[in-house]
DRENGUMAR-824977 format. One record per residue (C-alpha): residue in one letter; residue number from 1; x, y, z. Coordinates in Angstrom, 3 decimals. Layout:
# residues N
(A,NUM,(X,Y,Z))
...
END
This chain:
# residues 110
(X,1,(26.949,89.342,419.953))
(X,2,(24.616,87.387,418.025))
(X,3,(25.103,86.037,414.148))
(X,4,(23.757,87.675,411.260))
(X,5,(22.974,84.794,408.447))
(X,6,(23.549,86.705,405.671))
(X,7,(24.399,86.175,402.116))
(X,8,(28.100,87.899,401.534))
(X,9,(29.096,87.795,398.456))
(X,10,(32.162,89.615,398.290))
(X,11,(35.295,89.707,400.362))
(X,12,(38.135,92.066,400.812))
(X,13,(41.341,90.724,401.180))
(X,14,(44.608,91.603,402.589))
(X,15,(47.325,90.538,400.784))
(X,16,(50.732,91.441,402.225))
(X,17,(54.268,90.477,401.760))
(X,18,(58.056,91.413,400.622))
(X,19,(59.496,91.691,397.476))
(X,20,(63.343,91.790,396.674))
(X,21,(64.112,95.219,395.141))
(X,22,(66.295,96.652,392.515))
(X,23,(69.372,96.876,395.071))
(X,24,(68.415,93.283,396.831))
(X,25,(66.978,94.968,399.493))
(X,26,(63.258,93.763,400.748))
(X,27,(60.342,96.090,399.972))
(X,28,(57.108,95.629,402.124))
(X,29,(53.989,95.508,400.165))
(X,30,(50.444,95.228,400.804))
(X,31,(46.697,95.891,399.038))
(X,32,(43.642,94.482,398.816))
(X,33,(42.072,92.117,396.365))
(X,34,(38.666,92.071,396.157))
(X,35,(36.828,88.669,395.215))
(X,36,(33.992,86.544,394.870))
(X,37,(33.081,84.461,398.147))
(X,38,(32.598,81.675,397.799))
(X,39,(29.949,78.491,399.937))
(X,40,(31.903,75.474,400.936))
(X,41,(30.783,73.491,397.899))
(X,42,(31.373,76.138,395.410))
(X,43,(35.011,76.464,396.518))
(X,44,(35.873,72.732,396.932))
(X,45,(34.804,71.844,393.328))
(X,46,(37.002,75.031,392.078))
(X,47,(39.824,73.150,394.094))
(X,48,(39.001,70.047,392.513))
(X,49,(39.610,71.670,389.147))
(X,50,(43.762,69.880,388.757))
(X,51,(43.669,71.704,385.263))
(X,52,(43.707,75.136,386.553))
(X,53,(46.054,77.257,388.421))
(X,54,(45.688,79.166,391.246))
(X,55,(46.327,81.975,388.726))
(X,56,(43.662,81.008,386.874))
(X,57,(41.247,80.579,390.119))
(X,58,(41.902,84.416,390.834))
(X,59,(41.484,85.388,387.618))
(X,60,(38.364,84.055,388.326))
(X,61,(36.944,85.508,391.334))
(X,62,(39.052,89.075,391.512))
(X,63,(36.871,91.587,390.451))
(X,64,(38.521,94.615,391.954))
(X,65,(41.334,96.123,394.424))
(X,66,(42.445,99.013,396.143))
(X,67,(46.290,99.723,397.439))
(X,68,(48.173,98.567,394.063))
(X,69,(49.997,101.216,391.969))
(X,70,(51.839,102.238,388.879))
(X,71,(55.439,103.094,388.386))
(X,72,(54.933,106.955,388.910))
(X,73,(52.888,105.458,392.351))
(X,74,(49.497,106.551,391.434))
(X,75,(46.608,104.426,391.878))
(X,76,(46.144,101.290,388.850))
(X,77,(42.615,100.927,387.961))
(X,78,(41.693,97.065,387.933))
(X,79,(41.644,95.578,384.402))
(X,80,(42.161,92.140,383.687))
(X,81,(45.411,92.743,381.555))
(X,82,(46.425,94.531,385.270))
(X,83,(45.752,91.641,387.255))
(X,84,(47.734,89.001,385.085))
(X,85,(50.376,91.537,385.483))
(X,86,(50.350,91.509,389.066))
(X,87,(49.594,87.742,389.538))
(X,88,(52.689,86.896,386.618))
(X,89,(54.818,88.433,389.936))
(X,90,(56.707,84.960,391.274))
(X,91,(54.794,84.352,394.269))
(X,92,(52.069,87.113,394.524))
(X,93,(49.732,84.657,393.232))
(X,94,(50.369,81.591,395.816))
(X,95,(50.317,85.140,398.541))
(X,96,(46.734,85.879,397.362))
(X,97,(45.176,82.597,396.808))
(X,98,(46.506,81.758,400.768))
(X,99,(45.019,85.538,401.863))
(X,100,(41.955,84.141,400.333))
(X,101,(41.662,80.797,401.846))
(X,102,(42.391,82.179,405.176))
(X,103,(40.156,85.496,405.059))
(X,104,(37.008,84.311,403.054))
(X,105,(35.775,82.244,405.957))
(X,106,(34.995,83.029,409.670))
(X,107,(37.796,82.849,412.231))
(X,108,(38.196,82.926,416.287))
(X,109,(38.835,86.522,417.590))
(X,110,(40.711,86.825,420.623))
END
């Protein structure tokens, strides 16, 4: 199958994991955050950037997601106060930005 050379500028990305629940038991989670891609260039020099956090980097580039919920389990609209929420979460930020890294660019396919 041949390549299409096309610009892409968004990208949808899985972000899964566990989190320790109320009675210490794991809890499977998983949604998609939807970002900014990003050229080569344009991502190293974010990298570069020692000052800010990988929180800060998705702050930067989220602009939507799907599969995240509220406490009654309906569906959160995104809003930035929404996404600091979910990215103050100990580790769902270093989950993301490695989703991100990993699913932005191409990949083999078996």
């Amino acid at each position: 199958m041949a390549f299409k050379l096309v610009e892409r500028n968004s990208v949808a990305v899985q972000v899964k994991g566990e989190i320790t629940g109320d009675k210490g038991a794991g809890e499977p989670f998983n949604f998609t955050l939807h970002c900014k891609r990003m050229g080569v260039e344009a991502l190293q020099e974010q990298l570069k950037d020692e000052s800010r956090s990988v929180r800060d980097f998705l702050v930067g580039i989220a602009h939507g997601w799907a599969g995240v919920n509220d406490a009654d389990g309906a569906a959160l609209p995104f809003a930035p106060d929404a996404l600091g929420a979910l990215l103050d979460i100990p580790g769902i930020a270093g989950l993301a930005f490695s989703a991100y890294l990993e699913q932005q660019g191409a990949r083999a396919k078996n």
